[in-house]
N, CA, C and O of each residue as an XYZ file, in Angstrom:
768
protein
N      94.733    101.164     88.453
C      96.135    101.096     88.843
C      96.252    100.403     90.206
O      95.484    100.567     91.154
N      97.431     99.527     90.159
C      96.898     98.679     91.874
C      97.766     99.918     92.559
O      98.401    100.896     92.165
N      97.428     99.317     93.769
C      97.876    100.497     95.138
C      99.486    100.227     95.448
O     100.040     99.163     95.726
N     100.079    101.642     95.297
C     101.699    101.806     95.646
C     101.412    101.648     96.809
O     100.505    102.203     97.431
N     102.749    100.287     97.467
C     102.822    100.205     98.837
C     104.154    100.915     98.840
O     105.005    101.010     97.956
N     104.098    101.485    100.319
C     105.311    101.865    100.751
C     105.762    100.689    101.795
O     105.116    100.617    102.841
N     106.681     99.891    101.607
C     106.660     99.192    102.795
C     107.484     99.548    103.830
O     108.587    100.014    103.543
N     107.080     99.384    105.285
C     108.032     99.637    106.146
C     108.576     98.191    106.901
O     108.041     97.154    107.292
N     110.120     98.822    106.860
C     110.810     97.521    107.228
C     111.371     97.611    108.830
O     112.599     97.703    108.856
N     110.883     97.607    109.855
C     110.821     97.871    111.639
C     111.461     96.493    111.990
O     110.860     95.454    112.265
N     113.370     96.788    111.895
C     114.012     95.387    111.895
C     113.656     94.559    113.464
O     113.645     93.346    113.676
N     113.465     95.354    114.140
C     112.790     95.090    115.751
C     112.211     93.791    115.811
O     112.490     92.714    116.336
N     110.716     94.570    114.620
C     109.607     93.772    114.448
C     110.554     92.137    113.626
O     110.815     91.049    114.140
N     110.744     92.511    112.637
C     111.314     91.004    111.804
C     112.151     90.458    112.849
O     111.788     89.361    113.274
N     113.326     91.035    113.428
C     113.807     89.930    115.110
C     112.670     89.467    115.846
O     112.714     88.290    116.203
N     111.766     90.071    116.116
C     110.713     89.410    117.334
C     109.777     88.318    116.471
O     108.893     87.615    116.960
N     110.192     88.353    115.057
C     109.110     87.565    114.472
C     109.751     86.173    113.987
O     109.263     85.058    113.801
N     111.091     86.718    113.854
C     112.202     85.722    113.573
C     111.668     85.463    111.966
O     111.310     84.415    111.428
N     111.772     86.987    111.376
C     111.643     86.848    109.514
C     113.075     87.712    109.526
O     113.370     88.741    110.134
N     113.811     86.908    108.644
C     115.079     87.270    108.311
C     115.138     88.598    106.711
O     114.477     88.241    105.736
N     115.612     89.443    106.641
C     115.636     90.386    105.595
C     115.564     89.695    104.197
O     115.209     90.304    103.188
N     115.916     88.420    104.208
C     115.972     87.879    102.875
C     114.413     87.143    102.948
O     114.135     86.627    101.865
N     113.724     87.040    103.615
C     112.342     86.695    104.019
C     111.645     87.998    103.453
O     111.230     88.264    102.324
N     111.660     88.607    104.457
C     110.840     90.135    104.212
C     111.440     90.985    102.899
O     111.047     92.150    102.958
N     112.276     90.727    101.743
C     111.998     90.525    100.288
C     111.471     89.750     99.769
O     110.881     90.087     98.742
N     111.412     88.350    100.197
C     110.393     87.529     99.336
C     108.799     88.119     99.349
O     108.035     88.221     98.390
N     108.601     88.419    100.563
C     107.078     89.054    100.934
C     106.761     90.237    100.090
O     105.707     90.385     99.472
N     107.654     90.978    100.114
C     107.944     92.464     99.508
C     107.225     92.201     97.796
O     106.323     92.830     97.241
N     108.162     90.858     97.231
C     108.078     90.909     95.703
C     106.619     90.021     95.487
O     106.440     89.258     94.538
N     105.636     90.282     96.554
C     104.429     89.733     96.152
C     103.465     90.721     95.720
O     102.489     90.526     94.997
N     103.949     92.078     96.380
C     103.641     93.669     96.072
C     103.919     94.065     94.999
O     104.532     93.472     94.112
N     103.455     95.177     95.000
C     103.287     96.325     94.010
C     104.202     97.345     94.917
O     103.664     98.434     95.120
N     105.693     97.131     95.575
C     106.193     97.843     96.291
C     106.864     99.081     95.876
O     107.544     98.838     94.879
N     106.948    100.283     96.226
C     107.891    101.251     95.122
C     109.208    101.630     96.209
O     110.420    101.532     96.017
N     108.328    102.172     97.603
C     109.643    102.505     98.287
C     109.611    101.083     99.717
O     108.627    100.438    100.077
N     110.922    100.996    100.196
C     111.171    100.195    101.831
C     112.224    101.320    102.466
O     113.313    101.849    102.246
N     111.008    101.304    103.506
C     111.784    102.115    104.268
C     112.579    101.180    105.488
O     112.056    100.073    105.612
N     113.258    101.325    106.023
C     114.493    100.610    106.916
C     114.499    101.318    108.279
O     115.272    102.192    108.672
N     113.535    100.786    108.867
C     113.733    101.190    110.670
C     114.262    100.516    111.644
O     113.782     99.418    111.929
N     115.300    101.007    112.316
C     116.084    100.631    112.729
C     115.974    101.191    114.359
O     116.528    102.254    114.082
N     115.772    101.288    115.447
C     116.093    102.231    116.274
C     117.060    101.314    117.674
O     117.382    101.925    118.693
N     117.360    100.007    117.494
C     118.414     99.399    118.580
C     119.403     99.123    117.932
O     120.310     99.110    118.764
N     119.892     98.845    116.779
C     120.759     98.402    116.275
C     121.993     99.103    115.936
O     121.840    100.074    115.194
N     123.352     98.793    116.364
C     124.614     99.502    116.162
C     124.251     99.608    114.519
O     123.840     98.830    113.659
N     124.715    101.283    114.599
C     125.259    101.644    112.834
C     125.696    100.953    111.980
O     125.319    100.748    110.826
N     126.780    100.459    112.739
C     127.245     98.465    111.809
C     126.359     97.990    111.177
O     126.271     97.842    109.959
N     125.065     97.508    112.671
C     124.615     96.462    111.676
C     123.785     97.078    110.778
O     123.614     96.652    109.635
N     123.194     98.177    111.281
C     122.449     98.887    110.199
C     122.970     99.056    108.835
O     122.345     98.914    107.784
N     123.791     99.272    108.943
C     124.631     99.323    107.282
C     124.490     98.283    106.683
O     123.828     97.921    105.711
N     125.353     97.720    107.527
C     125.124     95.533    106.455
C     123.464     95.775    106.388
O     122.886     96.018    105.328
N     123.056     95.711    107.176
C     121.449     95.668    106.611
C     120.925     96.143    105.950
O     120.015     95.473    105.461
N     121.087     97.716    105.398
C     120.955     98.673    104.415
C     122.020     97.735    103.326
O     121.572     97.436    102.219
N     122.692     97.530    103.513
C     123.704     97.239    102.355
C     123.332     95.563    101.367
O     123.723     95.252    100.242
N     122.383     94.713    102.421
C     122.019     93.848    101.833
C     120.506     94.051    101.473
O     119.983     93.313    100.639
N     119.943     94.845    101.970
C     118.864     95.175    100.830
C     119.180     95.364     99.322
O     118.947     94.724     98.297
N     120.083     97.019     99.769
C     120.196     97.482     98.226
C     120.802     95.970     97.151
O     120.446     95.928     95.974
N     121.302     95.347     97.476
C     122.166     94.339     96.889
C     121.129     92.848     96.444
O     121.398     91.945     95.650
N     119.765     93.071     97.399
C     119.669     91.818     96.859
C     117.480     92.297     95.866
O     116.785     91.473     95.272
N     117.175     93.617     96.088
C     116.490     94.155     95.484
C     116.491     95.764     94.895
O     116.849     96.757     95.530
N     115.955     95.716     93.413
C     115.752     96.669     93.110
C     114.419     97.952     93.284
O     113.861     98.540     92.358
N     114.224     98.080     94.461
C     113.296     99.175     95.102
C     114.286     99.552     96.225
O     115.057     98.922     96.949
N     113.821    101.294     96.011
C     114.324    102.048     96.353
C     114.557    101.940     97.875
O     113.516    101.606     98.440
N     115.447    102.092     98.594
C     115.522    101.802    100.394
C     115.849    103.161    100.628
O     116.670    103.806     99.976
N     114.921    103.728    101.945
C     114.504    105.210    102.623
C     114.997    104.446    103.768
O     114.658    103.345    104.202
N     116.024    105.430    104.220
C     116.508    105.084    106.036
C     115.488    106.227    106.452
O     115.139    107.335    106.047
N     115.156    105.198    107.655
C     114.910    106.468    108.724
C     115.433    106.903    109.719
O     115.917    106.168    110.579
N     115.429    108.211    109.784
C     115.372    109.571    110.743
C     117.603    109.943    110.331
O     118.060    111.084    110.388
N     118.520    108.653    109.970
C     119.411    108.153    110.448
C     120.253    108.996    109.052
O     120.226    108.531    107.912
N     120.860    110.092    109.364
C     121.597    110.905    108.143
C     122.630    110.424    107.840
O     122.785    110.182    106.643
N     123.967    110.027    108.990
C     124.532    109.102    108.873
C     124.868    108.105    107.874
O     125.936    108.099    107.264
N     123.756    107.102    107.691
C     123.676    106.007    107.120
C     123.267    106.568    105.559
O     123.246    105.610    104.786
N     122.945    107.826    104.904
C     122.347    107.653    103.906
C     122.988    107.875    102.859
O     122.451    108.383    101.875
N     124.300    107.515    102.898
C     125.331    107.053    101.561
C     124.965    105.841    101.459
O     125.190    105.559    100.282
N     124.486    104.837    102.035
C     124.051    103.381    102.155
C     122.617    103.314    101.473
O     122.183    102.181    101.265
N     121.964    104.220    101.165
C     119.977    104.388    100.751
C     119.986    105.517     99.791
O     120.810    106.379     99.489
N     118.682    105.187     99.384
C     118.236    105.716     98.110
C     117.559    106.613     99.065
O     116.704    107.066     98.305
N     117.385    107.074     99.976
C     116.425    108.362    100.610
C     116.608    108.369    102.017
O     117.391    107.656    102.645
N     115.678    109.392    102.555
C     115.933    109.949    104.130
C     114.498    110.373    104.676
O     114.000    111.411    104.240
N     113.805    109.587    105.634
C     112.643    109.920    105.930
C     112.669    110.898    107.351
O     113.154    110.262    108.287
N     112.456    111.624    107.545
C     112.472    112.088    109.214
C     111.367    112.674    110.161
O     111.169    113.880    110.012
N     110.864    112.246    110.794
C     110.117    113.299    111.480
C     110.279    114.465    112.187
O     111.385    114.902    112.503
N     109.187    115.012    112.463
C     109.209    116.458    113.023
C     110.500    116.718    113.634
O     111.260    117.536    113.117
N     110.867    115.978    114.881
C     111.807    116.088    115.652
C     113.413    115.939    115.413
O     114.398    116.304    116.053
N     113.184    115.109    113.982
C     114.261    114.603    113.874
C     114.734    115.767    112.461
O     115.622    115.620    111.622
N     114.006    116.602    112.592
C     114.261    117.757    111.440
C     115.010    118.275    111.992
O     116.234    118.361    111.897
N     113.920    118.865    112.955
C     115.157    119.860    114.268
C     116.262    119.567    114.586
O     117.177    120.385    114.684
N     116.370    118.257    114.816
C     117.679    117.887    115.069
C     118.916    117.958    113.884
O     120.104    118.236    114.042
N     118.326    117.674    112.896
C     118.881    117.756    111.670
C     119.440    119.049    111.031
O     120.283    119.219    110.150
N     118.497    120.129    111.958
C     119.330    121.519    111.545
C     119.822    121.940    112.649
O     119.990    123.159    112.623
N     120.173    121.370    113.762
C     121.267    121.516    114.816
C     122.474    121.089    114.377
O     123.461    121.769    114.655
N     122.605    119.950    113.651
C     123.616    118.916    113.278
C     124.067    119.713    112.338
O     125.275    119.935    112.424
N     123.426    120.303    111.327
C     124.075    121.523    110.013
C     124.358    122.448    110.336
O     125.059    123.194    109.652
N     123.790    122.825    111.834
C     123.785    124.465    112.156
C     123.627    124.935    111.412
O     124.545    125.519    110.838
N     122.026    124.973    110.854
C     121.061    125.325    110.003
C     119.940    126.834    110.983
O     119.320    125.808    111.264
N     119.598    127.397    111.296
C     118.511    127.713    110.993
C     116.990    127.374    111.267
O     116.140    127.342    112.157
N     117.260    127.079    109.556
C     115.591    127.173    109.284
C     115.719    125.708    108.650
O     116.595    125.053    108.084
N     114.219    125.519    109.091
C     113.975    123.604    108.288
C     114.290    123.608    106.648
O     115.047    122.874    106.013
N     113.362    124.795    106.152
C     113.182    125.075    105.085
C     115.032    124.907    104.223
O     115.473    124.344    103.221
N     115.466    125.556    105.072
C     117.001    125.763    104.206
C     118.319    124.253    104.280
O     119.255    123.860    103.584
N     117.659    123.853    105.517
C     118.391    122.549    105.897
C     118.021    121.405    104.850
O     118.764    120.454    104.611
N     116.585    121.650    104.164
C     116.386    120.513    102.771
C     116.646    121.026    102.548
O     117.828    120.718    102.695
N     116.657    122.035    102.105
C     117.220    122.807    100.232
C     119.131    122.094    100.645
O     119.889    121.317    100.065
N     119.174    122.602    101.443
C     120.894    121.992    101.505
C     121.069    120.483    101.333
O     121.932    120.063    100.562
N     120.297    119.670    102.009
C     120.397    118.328    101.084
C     119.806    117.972     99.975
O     120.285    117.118     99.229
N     118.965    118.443     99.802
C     118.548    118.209     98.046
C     119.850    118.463     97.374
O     120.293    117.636     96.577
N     120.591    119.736     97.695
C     121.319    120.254     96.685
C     122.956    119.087     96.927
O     123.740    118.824     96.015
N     123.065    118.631     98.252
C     124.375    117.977     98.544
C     123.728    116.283     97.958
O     124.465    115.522     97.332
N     122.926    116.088     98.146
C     122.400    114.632     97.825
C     121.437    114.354     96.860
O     120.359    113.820     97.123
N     121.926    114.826     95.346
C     120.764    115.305     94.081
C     119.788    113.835     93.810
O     118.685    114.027     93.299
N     120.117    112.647     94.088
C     119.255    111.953     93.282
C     118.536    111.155     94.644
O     118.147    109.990     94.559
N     118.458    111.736     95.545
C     118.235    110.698     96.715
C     116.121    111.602     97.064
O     115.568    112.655     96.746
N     115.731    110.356     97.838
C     114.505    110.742     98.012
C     114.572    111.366     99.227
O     115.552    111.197     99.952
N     113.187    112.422     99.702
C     113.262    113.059    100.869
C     112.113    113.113    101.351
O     111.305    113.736    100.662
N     111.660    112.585    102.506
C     110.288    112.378    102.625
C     110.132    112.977    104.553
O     111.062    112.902    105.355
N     109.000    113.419    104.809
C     108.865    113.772    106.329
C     107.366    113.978    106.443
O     106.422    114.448    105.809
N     107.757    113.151    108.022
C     106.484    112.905    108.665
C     105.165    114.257    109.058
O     105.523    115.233    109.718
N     104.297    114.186    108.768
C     103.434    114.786    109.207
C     102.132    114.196    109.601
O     101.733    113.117    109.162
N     101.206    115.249    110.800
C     100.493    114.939    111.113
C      99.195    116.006    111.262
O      98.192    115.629    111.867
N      99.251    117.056    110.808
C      98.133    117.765    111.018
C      98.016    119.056    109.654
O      98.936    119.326    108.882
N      96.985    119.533    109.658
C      97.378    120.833    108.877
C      98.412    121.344    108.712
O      99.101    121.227    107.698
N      98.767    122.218    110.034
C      99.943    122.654    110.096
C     100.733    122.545    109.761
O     101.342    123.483    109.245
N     101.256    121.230    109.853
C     102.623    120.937    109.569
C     102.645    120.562    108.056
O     103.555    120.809    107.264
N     101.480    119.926    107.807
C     101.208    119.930    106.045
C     101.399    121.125    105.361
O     102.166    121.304    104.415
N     100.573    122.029    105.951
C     100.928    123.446    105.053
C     102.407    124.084    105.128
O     102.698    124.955    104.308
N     103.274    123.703    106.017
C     104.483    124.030    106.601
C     105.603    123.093    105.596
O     106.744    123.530    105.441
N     105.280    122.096    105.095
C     105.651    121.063    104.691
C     105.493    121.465    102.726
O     106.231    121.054    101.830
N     104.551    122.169    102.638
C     104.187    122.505    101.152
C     105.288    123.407    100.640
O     105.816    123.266     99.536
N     105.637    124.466    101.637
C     107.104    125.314    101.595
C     108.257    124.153    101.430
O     109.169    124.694    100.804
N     108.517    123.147    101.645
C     109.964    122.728    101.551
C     109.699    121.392    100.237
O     108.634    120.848     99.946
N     111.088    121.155     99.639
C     111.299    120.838     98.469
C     111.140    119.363     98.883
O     112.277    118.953     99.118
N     110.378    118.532     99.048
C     110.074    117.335     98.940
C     109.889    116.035     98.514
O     108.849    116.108     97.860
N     110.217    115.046     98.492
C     109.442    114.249     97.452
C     108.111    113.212     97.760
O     107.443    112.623     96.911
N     107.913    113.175     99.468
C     107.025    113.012     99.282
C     107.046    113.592    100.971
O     108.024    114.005    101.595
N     105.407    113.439    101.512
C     104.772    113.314    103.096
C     104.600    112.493    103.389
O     104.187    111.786    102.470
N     104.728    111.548    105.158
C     104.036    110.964    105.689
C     103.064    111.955    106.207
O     103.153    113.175    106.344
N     101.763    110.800    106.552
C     100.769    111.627    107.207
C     100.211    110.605    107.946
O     100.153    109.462    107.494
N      99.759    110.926    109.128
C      99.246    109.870    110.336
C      99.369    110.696    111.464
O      99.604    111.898    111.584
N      99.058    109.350    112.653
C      98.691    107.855    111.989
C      97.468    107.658    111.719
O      96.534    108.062    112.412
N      97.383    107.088    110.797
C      95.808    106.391    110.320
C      94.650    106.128    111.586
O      93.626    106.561    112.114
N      96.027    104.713    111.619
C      94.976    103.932    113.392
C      96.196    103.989    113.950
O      97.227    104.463    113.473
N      95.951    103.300    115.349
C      96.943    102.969    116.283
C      97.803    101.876    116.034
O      97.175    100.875    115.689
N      98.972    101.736    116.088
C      99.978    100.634    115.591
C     100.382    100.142    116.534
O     100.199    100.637    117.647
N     101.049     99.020    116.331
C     101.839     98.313    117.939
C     103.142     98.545    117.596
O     103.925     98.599    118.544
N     103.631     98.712    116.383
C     105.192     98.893    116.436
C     105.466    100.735    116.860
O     106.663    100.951    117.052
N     105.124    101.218    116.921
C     105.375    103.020    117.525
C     103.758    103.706    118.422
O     102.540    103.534    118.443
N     104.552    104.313    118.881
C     103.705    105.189    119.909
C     103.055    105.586    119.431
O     103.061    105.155    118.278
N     102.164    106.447    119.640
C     101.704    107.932    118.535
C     100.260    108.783    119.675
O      99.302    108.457    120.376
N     100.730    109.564    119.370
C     100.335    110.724    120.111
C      98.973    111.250    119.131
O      98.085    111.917    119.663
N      98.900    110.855    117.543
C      98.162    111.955    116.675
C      97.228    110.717    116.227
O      97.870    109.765    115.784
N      95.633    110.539    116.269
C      95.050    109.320    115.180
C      94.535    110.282    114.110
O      93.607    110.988    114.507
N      94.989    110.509    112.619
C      94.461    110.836    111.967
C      93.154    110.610    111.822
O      92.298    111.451    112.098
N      92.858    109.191    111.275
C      91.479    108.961    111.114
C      90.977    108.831    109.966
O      91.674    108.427    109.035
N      89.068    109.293    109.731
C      88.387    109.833    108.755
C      88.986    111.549    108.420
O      88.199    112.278    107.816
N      90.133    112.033    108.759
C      90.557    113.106    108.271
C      91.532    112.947    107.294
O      91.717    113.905    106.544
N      92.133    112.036    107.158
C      93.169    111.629    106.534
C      93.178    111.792    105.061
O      94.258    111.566    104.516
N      92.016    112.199    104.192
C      91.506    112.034    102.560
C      91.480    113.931    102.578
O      91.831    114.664    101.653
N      91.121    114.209    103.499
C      91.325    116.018    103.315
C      92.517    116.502    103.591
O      93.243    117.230    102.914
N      92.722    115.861    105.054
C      94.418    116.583    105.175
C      95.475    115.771    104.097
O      96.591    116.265    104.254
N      95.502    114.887    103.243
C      96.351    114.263    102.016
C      95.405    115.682    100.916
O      96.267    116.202    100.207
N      94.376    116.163    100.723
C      93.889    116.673     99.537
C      94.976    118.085     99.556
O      95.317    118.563     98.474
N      95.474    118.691    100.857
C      95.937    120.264    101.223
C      97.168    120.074    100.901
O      97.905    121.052    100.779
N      97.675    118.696    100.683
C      99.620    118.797    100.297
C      99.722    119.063     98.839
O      99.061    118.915     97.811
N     100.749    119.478     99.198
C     101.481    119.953     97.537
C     102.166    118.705     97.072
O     102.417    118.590     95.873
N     102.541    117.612     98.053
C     103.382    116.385     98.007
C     102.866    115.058     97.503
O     101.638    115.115     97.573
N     103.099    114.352     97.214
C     102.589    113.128     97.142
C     102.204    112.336     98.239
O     103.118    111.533     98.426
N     101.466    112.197     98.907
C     101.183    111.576    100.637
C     101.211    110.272    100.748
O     100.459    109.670     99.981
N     102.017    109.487    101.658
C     102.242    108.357    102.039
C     101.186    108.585    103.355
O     101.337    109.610    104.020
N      99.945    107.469    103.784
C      99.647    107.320    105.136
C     100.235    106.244    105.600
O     100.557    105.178    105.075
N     100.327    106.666    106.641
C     101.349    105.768    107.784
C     100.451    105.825    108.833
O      99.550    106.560    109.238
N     101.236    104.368    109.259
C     100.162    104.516    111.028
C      99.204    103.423    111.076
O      98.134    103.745    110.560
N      99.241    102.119    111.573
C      98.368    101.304    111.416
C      97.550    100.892    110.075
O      96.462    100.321    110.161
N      98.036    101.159    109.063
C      97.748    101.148    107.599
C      97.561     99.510    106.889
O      98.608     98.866    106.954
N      96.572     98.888    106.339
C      96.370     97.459    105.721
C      96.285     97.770    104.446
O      95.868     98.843    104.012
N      96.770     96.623    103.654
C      96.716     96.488    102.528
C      95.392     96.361    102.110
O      95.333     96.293    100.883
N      93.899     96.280    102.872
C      92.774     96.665    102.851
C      91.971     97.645    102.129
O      91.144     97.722    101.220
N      92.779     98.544    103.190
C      92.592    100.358    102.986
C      92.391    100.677    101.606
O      92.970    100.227    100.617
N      91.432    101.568    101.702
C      90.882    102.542    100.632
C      90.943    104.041    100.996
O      90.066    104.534    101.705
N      91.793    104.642    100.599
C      91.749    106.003    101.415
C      92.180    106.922     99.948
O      93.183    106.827     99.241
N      90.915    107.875     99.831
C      91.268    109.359     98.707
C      92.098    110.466     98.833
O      92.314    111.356     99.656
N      92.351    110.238     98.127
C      93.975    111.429     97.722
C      95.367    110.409     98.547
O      96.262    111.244     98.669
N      95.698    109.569     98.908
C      96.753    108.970     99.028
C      97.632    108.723     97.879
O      96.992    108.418     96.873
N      98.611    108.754     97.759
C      99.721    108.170     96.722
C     100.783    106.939     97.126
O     101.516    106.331     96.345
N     100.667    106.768     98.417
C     101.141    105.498     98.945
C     100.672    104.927    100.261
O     100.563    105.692    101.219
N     100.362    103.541    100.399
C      99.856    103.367    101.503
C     101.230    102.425    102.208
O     101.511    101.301    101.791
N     101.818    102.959    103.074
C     102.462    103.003    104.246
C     102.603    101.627    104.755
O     102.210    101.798    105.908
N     102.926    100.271    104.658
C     102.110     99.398    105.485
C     103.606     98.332    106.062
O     104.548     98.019    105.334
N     103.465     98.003    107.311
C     104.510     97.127    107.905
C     104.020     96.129    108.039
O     103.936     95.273    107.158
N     103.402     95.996    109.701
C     102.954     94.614    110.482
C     101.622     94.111    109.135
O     101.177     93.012    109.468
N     101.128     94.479    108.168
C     100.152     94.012    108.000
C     100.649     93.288    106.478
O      99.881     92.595    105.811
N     102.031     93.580    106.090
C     102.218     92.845    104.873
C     103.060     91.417    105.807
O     103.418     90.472    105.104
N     103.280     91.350    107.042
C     103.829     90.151    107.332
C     103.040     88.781    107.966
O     103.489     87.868    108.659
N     101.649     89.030    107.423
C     100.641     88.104    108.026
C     100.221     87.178    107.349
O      99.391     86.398    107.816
């Protein structure tokens, strides 16, 4: 079976590279792509939308906003990390993480739901909530995000402990060979 890419789309990165969104689909349909995720973190909501809005319009794979709840009448899913959970059950005046998905699963039935992880912990923490899939990272070190966590050679055990389907993220090549993955994660390295 060839390897599900997840691609990530870091509009930052395509401005500094000067690849236009209708570019970075042509690249896309050379893949075996299932999900694009849509990172956005300077751009007014505006443009984010038109940009979400000309994806969905000019391909059929699924588009995951990230962290950005907002926007996700515009996408087929909602990726968030740790932080941006929390925040996410401030914004519901939620609680508990656990109950803040169950409340969007149940308000947003056909949409995907995916969140970042990086260690046991939060994997096993992550097996409790209704999912559709994990990030897990980072692999290696990336130039488009910070990262505080290098997964590594751990990355094939901590993907074996999820209940989820595991996306690695995090400096990830279309190279990579990594056990128990279900998607490999990959940005800067499908634009080379």
């Amino acid at each position: 079976m060839p390897k599900q890419i997840y691609a990530l789309c870091d509009f930052e990165t395509l401005v500094k590279r000067q690849i236009s969104l209708k570019t970075y689909l042509e690249i896309c349909s050379q893949y075996n792509i299932v999900y694009i995720q849509y990172r956005d973190k300077n751009s007014s909501l505006e443009i984010q939308k038109q940009n979400l809005l000309f994806l969905k319009e000019h391909t059929n794979i699924p588009i995951i906003i990230n962290d950005n709840l907002e926007l996700l009448q515009y996408a087929d899913g909602l990726h968030f990390g740790q932080e941006d959970l929390d925040t996410l059950c401030e914004k519901l005046n939620i609680d508990s993480r656990q109950t803040a998905i169950k409340f969007l699963k149940k308000k947003y039935q056909n949409k995907v739901f995916g969140l970042s992880t990086h260690n046991e912990t939060e994997i096993l923490e992550a097996n409790g909530y209704n999912l559709d899939y994990i990030g897990l990272g980072a692999y290696r070190t990336t130039q488009t995000k910070d990262v505080d966590t290098i997964v590594g050679d751990k990355m094939s055990y901590l993907a074996k402990i999820s209940n989820h389907p595991v996306g690695a993220i995090g400096g990830v090549t279309l190279n990579d060979k990594i056990e128990n993955i279900t998607y490999y994660v990959i940005g800067s390295d499908l634009l080379k």
